[in-house]
C-alpha positions in Angstrom: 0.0 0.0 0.0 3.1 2.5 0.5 4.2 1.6 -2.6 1.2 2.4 -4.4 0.4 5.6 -2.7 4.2 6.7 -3.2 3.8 6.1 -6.7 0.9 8.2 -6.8 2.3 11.3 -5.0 5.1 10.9 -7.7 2.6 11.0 -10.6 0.7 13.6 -9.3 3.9 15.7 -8.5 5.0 15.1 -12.4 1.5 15.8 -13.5 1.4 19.5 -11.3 5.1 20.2 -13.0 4.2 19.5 -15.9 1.2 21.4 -16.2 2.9 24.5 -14.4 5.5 24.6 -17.4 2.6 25.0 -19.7 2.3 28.4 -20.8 -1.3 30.4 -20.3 -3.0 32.2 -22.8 -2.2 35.4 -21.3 1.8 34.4 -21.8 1.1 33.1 -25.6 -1.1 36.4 -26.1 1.8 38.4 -24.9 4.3 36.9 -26.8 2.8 37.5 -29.9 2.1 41.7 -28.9 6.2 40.9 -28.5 6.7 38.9 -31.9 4.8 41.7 -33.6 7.0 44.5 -31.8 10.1 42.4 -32.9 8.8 41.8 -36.5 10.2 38.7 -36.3 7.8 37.2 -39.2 9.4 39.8 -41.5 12.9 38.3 -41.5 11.5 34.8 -40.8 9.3 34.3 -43.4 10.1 32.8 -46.5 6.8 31.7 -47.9 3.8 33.2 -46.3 1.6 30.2 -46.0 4.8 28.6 -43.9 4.8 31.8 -41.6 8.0 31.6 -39.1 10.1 28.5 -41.0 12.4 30.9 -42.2 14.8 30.2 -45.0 14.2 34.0 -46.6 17.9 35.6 -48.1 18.8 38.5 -46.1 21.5 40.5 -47.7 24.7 42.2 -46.0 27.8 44.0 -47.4 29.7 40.3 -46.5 27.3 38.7 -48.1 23.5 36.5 -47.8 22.5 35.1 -44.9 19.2 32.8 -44.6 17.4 33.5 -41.6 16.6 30.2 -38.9 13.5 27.9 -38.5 11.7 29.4 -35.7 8.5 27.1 -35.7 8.5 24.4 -33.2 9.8 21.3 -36.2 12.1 19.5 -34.1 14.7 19.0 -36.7 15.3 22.5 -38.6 13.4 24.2 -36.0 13.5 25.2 -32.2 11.1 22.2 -30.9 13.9 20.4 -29.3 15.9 23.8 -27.4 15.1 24.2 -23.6 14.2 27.6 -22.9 18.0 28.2 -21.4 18.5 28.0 -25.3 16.2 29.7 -26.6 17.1 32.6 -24.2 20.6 32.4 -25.0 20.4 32.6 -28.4 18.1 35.5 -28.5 20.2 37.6 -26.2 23.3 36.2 -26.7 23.7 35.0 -30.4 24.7 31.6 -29.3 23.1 28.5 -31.0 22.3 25.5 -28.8 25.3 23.7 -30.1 27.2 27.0 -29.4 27.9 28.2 -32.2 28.2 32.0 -32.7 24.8 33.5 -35.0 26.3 37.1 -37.2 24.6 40.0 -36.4 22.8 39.8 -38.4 20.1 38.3 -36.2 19.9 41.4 -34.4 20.7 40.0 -30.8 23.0 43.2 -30.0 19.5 45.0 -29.2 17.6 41.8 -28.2 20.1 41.7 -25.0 18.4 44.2 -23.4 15.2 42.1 -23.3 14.1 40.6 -20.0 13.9 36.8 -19.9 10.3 37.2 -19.0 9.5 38.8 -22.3 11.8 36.1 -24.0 10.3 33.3 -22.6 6.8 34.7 -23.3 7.8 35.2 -27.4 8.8 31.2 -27.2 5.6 30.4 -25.8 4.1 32.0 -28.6 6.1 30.5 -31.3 5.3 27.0 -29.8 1.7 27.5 -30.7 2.6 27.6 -34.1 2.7 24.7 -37.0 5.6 22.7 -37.4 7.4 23.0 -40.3 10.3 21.0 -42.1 12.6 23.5 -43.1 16.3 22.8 -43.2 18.0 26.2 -43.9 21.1 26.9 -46.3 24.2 27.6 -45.4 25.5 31.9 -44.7 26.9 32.8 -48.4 29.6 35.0 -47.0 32.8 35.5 -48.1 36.2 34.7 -47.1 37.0 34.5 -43.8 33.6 35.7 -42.7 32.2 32.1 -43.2 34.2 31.3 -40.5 31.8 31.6 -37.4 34.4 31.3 -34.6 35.3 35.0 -36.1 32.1 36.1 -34.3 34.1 35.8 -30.9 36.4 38.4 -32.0 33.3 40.7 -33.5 31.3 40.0 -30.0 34.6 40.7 -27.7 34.9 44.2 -29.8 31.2 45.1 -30.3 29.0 43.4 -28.7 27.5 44.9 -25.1 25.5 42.3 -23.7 23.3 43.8 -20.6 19.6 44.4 -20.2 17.8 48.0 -21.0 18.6 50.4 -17.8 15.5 52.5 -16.9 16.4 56.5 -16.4 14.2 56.9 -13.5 14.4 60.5 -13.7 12.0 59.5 -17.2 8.3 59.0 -17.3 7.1 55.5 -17.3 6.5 55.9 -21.5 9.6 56.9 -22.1 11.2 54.0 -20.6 9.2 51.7 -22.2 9.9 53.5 -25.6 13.3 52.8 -24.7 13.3 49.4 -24.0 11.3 49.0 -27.3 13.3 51.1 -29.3 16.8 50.0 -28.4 15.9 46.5 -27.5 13.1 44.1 -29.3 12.3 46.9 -31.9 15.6 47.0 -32.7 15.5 50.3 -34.9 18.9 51.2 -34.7 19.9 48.2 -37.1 18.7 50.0 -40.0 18.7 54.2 -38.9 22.0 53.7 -36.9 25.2 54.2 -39.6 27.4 51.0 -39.6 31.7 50.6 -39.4 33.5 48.9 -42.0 32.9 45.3 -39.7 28.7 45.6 -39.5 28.7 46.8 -36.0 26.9 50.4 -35.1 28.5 53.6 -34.7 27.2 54.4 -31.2 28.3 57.5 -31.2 25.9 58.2 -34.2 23.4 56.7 -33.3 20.0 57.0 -35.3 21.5 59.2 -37.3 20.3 57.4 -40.5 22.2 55.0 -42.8 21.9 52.9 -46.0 20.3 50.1 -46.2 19.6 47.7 -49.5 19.2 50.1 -51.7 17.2 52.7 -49.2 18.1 55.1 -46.8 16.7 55.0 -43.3 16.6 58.5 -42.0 17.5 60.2 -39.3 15.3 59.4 -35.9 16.6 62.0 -34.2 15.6 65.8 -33.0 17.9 67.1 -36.6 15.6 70.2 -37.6 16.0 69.5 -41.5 16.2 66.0 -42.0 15.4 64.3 -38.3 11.8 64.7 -36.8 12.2 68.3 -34.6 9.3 69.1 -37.0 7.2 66.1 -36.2 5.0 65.8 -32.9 4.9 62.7 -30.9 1.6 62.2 -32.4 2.7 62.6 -35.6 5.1 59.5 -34.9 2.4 57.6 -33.2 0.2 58.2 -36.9 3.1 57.2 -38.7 3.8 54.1 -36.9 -0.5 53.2 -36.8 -1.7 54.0 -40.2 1.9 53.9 -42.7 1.3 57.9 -43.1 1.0 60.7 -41.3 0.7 65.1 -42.4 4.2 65.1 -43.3 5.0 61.6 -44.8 3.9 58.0 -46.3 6.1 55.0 -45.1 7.8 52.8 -47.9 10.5 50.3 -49.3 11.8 48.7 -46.5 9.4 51.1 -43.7 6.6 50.2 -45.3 7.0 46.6 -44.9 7.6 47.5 -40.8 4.5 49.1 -40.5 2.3 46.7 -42.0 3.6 43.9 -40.5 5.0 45.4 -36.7 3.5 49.3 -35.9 0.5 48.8 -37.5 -0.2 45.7 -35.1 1.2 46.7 -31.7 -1.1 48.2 -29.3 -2.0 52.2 -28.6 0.2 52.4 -25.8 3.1 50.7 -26.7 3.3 52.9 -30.6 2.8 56.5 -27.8 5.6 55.1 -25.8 7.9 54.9 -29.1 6.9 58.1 -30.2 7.2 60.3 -26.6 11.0 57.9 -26.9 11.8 59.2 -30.2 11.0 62.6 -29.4 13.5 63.0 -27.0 16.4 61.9 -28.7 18.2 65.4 -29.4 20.0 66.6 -32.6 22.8 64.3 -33.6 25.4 65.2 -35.9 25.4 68.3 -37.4 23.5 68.4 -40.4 25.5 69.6 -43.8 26.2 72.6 -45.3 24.6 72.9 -48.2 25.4 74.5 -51.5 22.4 75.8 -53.4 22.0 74.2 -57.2 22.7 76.7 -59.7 19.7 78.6 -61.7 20.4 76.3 -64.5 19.9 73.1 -62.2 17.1 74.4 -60.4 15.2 75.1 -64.0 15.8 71.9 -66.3 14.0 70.5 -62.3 11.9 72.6 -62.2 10.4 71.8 -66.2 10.6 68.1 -65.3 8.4 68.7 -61.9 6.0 70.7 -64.1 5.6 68.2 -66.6 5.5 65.0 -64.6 5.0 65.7 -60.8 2.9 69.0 -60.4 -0.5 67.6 -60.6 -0.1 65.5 -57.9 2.1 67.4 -55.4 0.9 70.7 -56.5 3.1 73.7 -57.6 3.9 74.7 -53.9 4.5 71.3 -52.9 2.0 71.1 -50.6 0.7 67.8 -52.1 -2.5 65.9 -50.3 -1.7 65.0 -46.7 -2.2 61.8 -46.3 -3.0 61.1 -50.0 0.2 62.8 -51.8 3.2 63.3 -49.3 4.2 67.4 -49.0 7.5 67.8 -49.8 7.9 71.0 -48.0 9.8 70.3 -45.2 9.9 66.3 -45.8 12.3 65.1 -43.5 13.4 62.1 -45.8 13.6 63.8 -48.7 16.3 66.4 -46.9 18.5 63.6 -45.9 22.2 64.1 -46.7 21.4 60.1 -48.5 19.6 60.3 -51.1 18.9 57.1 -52.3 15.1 56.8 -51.1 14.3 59.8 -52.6 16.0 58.0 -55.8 14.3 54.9 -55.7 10.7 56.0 -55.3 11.4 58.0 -58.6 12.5 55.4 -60.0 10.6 52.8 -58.9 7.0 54.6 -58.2 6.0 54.1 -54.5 2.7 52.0 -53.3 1.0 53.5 -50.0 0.7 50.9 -47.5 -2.9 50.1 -46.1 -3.2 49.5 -42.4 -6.3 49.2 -40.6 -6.5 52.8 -39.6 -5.6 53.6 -43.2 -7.2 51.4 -45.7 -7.5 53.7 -48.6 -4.7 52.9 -51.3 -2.1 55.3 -53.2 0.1 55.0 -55.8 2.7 56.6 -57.5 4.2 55.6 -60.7 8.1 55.2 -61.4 9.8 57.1 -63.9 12.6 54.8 -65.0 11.7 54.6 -68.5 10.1 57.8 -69.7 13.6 59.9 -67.4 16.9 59.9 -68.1 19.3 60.0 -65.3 20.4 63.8 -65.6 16.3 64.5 -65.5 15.8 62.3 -62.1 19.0 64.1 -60.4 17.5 67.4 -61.7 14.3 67.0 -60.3 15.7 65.3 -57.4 17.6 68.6 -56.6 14.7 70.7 -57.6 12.3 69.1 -54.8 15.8 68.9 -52.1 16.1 72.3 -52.5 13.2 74.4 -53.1 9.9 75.8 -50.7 12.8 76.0 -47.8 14.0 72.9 -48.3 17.7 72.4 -48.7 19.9 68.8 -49.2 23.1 68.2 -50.8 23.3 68.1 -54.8 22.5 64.5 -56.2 24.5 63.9 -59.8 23.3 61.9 -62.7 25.9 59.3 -62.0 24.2 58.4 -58.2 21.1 58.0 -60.3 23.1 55.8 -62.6 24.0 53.6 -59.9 20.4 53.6 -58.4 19.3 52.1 -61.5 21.9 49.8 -62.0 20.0 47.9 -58.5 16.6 47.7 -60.7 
């Protein structure tokens, strides 16, 4: 009988373990709110009926990377990891079989997560369907295929430490900070890189290049940063894809719709009141006005191609037809956005809060590459505006990526 009743206390203490490690729906629906702050799907997500198996190229100056398995297949995925893993991969770029991830995998800003909010993401990717993915090989070039090189990057670059709350800062800024710098992770595009991938701290948000793009400036900068932006102008931004001043797109676009757009009221306010602290960087350039010359052969393009649109002062459609009057992207000392959406024509992202499509067409065929630059420095520099001169042979180039 002692047997029997000290087997039972030993099921029933396995049993109450067992269902204490499984996580509650308020966990799983938290880690999702934290997946969708991440925009982890957007890296992860090769095929969109396979959401989270990964396997999609990302490209880097060293060369393509193909981003991990994160649904819970126990082969190619993350079934098999303890949470210990799981954790230390996402804050420490180490792989279960510890191996060094790149960078990548942006676990520079994930470090500053808590392992609450770690474990709550896993949670929620555990709900998801398995799926048999096994991922290629990094393309990178020689030695960077070498992973052990990692310990050398990490030892140089790489700050591991969770997100320090200024308490002499309200409660949303904070938490815009820890979003931010942490799981949003926006300084791995708007934070300008050295020559080995890792951030220039010292310019941070400051804007850089990124495939093709240019992320802009996400600091107080009056021309090209957002000094002219309210917090609630942000907090549209980040909602709806659009705000008074600007429509999201390339690479921003693809943010919004799949991160912003998603999180909750609170947590997009407490980005924006973050953002709006940040003060002015680096000092914005000196500009040289383009000559009369310049300024005309833009000006007859604009007339011709833009003008009905964007009107003859600029002024455009708020939320319909950006204003270019004191557009913060199109002032950036980069640029290649600006470049692009000629180029390329620009499709406004619809969000809940902003369902009603917009359109743009490119250029690239009926322009040549001295008309785009022309116009280019036409819009850069004209109802107060002012940016550095863009040549013909940037525009050149610009194509060349097409």
């Amino acid at each position: 009988m002692r047997a029997i009743l000290v087997c039972l206390a030993l099921c029933s203490a396995i049993a109450g373990a067992a269902g204490a490690s499984e996580p509650s729906p308020e966990m799983i629906a938290r880690g999702k709110a934290l997946t969708e702050a991440g925009d982890c799907a957007s890296c992860h997500t090769a095929e969109p009926l396979k959401p989270f198996a990964g396997g999609k190229r990302i490209d880097t100056p060293f060369g393509g990377i193909y981003s991990p398995n994160l649904t819970p297949d126990r082969e190619t995925g993350i079934g098999s990891w303890s949470d210990a893993d799981f954790t230390r991969a996402l804050r420490f770029g180490i792989a279960p079989d510890g191996s060094n991830y790149y960078p990548a995998f942006p676990y520079p800003y994930f470090t500053k997560m808590t392992k609450d909010d770690t474990l709550a993401i896993r949670a929620y990717l555990g709900t998801q369907a398995p799926v048999a993915n096994r991922i290629k090989p990094p393309e990178l070039r020689w030695p960077l295929n070498y992973r052990v090189l990692m310990r050398a990057w990490n030892w140089l670059f790489f700050k591991p430490g969770l997100f320090e709350p200024d308490q002499f800062k309200s409660a949303a800024w904070n938490r815009g900070g820890y979003l931010v710098t942490g799981l949003g992770h926006c300084g791995a595009c708007h934070t300008p890189k050295n020559w080995f991938g890792a951030d220039k701290r010292e310019l941070a948000f400051s804007g850089s290049p990124v495939d093709g793009w240019f992320a802009p400036r996400l600091d107080g900068a009056a021309r090209s940063g957002l000094q002219s932006w309210s917090a609630g102008d942000i907090a549209e931004y980040l909602q709806s894809g659009r705000n008074a001043k600007s429509h999201a797109g390339g690479l921003m676009a693809e943010v919004v719709l799949n991160s912003t757009s998603k999180m909750s009221d609170a947590d997009v306010r407490a980005i924006a009141v973050y953002l709006k602290g940040l003060p002015p960087g680096r000092r914005e350039p000196l500009v040289t006005p383009p000559e009369d010359g310049e300024m005309k052969a833009g000006q007859a393009v604009y007339a011709r191609f833009c003008i009905a649109c964007h009107e003859a002062d600029g002024s455009g459609a708020p939320r319909i037809y950006p204003p270019l009057p004191g557009n913060a992207l199109l002032q950036s000392i980069n640029p290649s956005s600006t470049i692009r959406i000629i180029l390329d024509g620009a499709h406004t992202v619809t969000t809940p809060r902003a369902p009603n499509p917009g359109e743009m067409p490119g250029y690239a065929k009926q322009l040549s590459d001295e008309q785009i630059a022309a116009v280019t420095n036409y819009i850069r520099n004209s109802w107060g505006n002012a940016a550095p001169l863009v040549t013909a042979a940037q525009v050149a180039k610009a194509r060349k990526r097409d």
